[in-house]
N, CA, C and O atoms as CSV, one atom per row, in Angstrom:
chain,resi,resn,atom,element,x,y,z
A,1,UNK,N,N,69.405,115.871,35.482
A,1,UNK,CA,C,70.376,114.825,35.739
A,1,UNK,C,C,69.810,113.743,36.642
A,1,UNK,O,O,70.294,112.612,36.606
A,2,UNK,N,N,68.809,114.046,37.446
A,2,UNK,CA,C,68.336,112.823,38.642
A,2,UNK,C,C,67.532,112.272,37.895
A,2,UNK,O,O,67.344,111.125,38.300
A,3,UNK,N,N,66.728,112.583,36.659
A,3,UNK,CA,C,66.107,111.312,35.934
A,3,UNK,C,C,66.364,110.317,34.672
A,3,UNK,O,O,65.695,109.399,34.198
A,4,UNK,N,N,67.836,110.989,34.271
A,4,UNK,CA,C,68.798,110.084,33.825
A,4,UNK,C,C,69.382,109.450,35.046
A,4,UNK,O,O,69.167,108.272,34.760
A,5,UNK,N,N,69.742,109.432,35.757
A,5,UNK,CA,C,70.469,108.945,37.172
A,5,UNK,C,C,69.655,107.374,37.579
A,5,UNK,O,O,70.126,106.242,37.684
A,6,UNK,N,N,68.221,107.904,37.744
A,6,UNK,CA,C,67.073,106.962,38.235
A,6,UNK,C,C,67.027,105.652,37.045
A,6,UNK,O,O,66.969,104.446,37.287
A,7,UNK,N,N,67.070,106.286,35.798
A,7,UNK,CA,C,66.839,105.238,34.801
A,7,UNK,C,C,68.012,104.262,34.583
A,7,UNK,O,O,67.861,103.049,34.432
A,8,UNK,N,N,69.263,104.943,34.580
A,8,UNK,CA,C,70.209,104.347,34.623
A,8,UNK,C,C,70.490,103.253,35.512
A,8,UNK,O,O,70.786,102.085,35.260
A,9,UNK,N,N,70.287,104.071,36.979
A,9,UNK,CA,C,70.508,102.998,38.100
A,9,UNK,C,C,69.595,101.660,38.042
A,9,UNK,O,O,69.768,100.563,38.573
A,10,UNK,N,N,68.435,102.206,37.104
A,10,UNK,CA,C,67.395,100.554,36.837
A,10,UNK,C,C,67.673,99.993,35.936
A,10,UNK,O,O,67.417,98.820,36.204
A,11,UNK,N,N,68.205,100.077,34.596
A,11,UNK,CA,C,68.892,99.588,33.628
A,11,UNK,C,C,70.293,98.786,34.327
A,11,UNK,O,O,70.534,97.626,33.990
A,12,UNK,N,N,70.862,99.251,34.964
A,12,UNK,CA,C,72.046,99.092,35.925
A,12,UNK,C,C,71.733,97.450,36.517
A,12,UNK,O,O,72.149,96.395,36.039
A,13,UNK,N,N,70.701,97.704,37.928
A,13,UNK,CA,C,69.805,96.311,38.707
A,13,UNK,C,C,69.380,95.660,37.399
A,13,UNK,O,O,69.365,94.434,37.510
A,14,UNK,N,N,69.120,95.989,36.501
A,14,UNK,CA,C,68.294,94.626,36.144
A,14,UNK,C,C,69.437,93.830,34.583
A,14,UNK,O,O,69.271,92.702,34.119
A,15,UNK,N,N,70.315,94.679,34.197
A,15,UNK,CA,C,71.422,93.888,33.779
A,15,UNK,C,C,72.358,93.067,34.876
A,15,UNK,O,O,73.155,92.191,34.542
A,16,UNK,N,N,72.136,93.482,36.194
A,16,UNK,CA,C,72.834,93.048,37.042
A,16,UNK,C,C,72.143,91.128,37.173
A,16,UNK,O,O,72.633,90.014,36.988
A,17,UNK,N,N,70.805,91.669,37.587
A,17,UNK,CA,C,69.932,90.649,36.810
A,17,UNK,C,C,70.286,89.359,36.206
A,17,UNK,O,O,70.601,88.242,36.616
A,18,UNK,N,N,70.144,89.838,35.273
A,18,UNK,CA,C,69.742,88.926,34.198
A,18,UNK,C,C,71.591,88.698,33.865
A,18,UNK,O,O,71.883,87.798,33.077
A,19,UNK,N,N,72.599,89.431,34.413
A,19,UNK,CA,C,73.998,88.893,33.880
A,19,UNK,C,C,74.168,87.894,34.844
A,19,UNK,O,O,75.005,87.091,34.432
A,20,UNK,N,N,73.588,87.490,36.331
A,20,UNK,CA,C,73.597,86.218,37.421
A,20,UNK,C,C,72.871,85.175,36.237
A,20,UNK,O,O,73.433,84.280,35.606
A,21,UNK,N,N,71.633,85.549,36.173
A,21,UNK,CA,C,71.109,84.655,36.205
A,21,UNK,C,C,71.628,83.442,34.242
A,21,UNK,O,O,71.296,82.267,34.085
A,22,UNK,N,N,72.268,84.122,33.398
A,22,UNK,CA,C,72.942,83.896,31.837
A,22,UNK,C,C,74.016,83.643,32.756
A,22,UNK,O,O,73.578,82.501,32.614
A,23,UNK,N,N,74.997,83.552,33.569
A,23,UNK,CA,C,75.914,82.652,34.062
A,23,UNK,C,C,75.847,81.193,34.313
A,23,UNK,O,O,76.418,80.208,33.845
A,24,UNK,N,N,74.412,81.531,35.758
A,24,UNK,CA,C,73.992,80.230,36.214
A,24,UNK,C,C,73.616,79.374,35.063
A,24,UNK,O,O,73.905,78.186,35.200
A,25,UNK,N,N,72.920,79.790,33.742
A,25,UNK,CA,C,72.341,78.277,33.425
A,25,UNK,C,C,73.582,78.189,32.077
A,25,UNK,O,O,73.429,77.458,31.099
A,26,UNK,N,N,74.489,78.867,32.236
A,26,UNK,CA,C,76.402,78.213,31.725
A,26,UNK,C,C,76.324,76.856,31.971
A,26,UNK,O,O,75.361,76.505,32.652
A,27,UNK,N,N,77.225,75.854,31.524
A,27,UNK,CA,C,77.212,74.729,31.565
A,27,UNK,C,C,78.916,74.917,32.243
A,27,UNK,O,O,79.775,75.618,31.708
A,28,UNK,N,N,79.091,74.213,33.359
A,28,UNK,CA,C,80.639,74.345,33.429
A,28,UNK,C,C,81.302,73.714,32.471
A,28,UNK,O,O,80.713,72.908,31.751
A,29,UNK,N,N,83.059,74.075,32.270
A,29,UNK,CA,C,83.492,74.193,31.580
A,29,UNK,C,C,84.741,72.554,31.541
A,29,UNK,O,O,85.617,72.317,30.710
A,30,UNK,N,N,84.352,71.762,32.700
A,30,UNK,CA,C,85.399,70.822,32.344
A,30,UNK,C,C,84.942,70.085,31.622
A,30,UNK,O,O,83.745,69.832,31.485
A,31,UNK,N,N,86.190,69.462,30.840
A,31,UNK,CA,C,85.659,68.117,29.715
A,31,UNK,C,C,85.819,66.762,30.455
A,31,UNK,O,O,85.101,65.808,30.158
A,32,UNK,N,N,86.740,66.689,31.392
A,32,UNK,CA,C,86.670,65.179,31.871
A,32,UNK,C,C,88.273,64.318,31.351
A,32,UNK,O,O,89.497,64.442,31.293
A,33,UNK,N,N,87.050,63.362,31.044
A,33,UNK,CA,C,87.867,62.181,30.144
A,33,UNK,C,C,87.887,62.371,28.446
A,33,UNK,O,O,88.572,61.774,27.615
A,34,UNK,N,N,86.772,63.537,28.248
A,34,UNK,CA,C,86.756,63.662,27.099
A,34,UNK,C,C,87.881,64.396,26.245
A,34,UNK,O,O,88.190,64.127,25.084
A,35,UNK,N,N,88.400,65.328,27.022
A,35,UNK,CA,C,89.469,65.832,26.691
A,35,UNK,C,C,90.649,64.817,26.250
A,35,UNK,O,O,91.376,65.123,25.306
A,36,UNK,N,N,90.801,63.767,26.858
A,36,UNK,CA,C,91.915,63.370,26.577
A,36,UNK,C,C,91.567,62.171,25.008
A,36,UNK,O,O,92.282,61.963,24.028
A,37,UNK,N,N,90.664,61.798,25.246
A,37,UNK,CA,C,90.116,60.988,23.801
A,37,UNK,C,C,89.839,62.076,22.567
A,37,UNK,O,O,89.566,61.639,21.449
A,38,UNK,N,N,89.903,63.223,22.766
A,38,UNK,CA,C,89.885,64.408,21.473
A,38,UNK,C,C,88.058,64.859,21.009
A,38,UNK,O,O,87.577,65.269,19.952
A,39,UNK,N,N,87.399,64.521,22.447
A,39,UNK,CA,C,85.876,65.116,21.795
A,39,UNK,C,C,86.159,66.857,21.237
A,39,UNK,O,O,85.882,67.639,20.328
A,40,UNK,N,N,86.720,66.771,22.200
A,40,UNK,CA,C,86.406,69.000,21.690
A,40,UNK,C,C,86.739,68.936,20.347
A,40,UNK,O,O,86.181,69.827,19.707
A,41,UNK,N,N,87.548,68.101,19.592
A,41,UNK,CA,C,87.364,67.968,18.543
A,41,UNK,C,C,86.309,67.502,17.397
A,41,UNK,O,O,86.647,67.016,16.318
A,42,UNK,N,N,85.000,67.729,17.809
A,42,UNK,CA,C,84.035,66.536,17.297
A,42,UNK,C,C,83.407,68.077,16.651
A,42,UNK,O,O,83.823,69.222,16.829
A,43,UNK,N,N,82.280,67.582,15.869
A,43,UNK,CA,C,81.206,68.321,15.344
A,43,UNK,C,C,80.964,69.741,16.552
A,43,UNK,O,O,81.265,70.910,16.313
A,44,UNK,N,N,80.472,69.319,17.583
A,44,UNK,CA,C,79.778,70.166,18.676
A,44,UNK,C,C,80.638,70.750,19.122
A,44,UNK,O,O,80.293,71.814,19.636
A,45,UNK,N,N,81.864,70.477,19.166
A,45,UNK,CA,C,83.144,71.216,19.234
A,45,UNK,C,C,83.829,72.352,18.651
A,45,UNK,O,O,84.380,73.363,19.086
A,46,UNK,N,N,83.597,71.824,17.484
A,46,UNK,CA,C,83.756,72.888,16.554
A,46,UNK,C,C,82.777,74.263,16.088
A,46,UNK,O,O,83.117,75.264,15.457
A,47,UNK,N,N,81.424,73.881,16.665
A,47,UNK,CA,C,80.420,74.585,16.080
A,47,UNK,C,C,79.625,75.083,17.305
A,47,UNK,O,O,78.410,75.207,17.147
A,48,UNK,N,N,80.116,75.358,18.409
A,48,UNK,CA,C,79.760,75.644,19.736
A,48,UNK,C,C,79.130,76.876,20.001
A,48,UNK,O,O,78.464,77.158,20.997
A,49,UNK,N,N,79.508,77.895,18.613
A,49,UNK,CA,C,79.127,79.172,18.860
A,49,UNK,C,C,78.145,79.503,18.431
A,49,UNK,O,O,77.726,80.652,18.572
A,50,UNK,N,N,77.232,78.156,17.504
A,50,UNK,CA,C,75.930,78.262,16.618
A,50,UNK,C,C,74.763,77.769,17.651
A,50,UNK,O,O,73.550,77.817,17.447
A,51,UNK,N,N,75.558,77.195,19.017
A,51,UNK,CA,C,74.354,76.505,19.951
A,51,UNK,C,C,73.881,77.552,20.844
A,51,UNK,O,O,74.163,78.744,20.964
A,52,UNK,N,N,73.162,76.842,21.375
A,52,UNK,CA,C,72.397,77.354,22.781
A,52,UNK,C,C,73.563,77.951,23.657
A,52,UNK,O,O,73.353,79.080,24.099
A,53,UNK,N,N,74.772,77.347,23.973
A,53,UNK,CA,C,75.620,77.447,24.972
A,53,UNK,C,C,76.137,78.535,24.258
A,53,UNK,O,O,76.225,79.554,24.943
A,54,UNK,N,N,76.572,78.656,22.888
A,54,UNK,CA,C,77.498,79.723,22.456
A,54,UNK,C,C,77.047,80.827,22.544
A,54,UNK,O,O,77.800,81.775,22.767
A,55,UNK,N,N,75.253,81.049,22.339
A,55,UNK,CA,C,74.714,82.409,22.818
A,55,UNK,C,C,74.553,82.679,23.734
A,55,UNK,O,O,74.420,83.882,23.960
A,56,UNK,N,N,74.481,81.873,24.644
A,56,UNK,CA,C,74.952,81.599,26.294
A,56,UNK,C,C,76.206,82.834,26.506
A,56,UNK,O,O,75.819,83.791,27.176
A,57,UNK,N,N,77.390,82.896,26.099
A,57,UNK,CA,C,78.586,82.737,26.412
A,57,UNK,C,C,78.413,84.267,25.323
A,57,UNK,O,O,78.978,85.287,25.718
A,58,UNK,N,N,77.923,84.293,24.503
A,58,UNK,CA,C,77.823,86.145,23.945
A,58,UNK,C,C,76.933,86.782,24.848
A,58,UNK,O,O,77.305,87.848,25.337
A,59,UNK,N,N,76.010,86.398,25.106
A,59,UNK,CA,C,75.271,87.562,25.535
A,59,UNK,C,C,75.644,87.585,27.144
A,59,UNK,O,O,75.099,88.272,28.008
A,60,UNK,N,N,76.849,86.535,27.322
A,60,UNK,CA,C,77.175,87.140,28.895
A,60,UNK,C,C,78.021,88.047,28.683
A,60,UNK,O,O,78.038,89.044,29.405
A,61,UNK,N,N,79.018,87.862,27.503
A,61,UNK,CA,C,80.004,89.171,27.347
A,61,UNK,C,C,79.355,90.343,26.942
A,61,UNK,O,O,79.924,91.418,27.132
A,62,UNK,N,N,78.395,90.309,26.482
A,62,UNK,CA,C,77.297,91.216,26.074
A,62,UNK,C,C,76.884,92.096,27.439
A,62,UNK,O,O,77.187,93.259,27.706
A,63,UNK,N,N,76.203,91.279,28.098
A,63,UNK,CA,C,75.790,92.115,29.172
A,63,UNK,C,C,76.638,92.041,30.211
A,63,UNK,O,O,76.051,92.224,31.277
A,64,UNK,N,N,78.002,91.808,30.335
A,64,UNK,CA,C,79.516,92.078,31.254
A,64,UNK,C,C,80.194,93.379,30.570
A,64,UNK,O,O,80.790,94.206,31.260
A,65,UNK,N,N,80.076,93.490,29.326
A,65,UNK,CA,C,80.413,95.174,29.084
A,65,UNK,C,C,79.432,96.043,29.200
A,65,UNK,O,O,79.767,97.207,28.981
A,66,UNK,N,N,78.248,95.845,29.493
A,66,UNK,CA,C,76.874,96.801,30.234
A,66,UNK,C,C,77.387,96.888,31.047
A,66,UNK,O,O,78.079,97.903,31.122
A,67,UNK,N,N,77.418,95.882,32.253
A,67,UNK,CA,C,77.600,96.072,33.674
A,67,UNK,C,C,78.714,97.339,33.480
A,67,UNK,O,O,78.301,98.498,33.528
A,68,UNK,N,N,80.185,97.039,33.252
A,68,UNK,CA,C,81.291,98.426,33.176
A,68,UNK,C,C,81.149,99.350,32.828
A,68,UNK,O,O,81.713,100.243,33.461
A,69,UNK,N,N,80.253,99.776,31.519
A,69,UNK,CA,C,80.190,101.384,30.588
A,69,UNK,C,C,79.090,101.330,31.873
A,69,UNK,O,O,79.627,102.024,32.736
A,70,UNK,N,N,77.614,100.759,32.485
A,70,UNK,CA,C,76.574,101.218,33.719
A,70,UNK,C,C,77.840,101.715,34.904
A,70,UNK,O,O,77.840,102.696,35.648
A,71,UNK,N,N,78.545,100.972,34.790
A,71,UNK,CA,C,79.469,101.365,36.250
A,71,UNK,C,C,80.452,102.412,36.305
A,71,UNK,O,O,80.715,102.833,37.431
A,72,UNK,N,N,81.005,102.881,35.397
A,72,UNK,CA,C,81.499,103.848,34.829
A,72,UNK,C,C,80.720,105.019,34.407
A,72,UNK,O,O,81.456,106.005,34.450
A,73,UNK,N,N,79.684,105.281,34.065
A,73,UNK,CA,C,78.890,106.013,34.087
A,73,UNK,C,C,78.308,106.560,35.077
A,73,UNK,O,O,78.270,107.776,35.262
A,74,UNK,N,N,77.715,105.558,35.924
A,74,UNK,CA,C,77.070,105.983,37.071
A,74,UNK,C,C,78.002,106.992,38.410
A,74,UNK,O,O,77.477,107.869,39.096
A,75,UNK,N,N,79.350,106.579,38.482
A,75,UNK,CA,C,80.459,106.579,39.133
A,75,UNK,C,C,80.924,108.326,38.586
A,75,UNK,O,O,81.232,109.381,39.139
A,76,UNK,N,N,80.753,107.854,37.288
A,76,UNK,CA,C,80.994,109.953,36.746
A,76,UNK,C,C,80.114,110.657,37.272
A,76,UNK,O,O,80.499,111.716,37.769
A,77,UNK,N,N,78.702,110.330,37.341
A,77,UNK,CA,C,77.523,110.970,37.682
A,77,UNK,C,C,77.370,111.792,38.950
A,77,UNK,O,O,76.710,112.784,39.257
A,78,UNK,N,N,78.747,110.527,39.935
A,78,UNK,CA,C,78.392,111.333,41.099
A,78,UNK,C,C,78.916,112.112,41.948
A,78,UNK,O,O,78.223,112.620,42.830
């Protein structure tokens, strides 16, 4: 059990990792003035989940349900 424990807890730090650092380069989320002229409605609007930002925004939910099943796990362990 202590060398499942060890691996875990490093799988654990380094999703911890890399889930800071897929936040930080997020783009915040206000539109501005654009909102009110109807951009979110435009091309890039619509297709947000095929960009850079949209895999942005999966693989943080991606590695935000790591962090819980790592934290939940680890927490049974002990």
């Amino acid at each position: 059990m202590g060398v499942l424990k060890v691996i875990l807890t490093i799988v654990f730090i380094l999703d911890c990792i890399c889930l800071a650092a897929v936040v930080l380069m997020q783009e915040g989320k206000a539109q501005g003035l654009g909102a009110i002229a109807g951009a979110a409605e435009s091309y890039y609007g619509k297709n947000k989940g095929r960009t850079m930002e949209g895999g942005l925004v999966r693989l943080t939910q991606i590695l935000a349900v790591l962090f819980f099943v790592l934290t939940l796990v680890l927490d049974m362990m002990n």
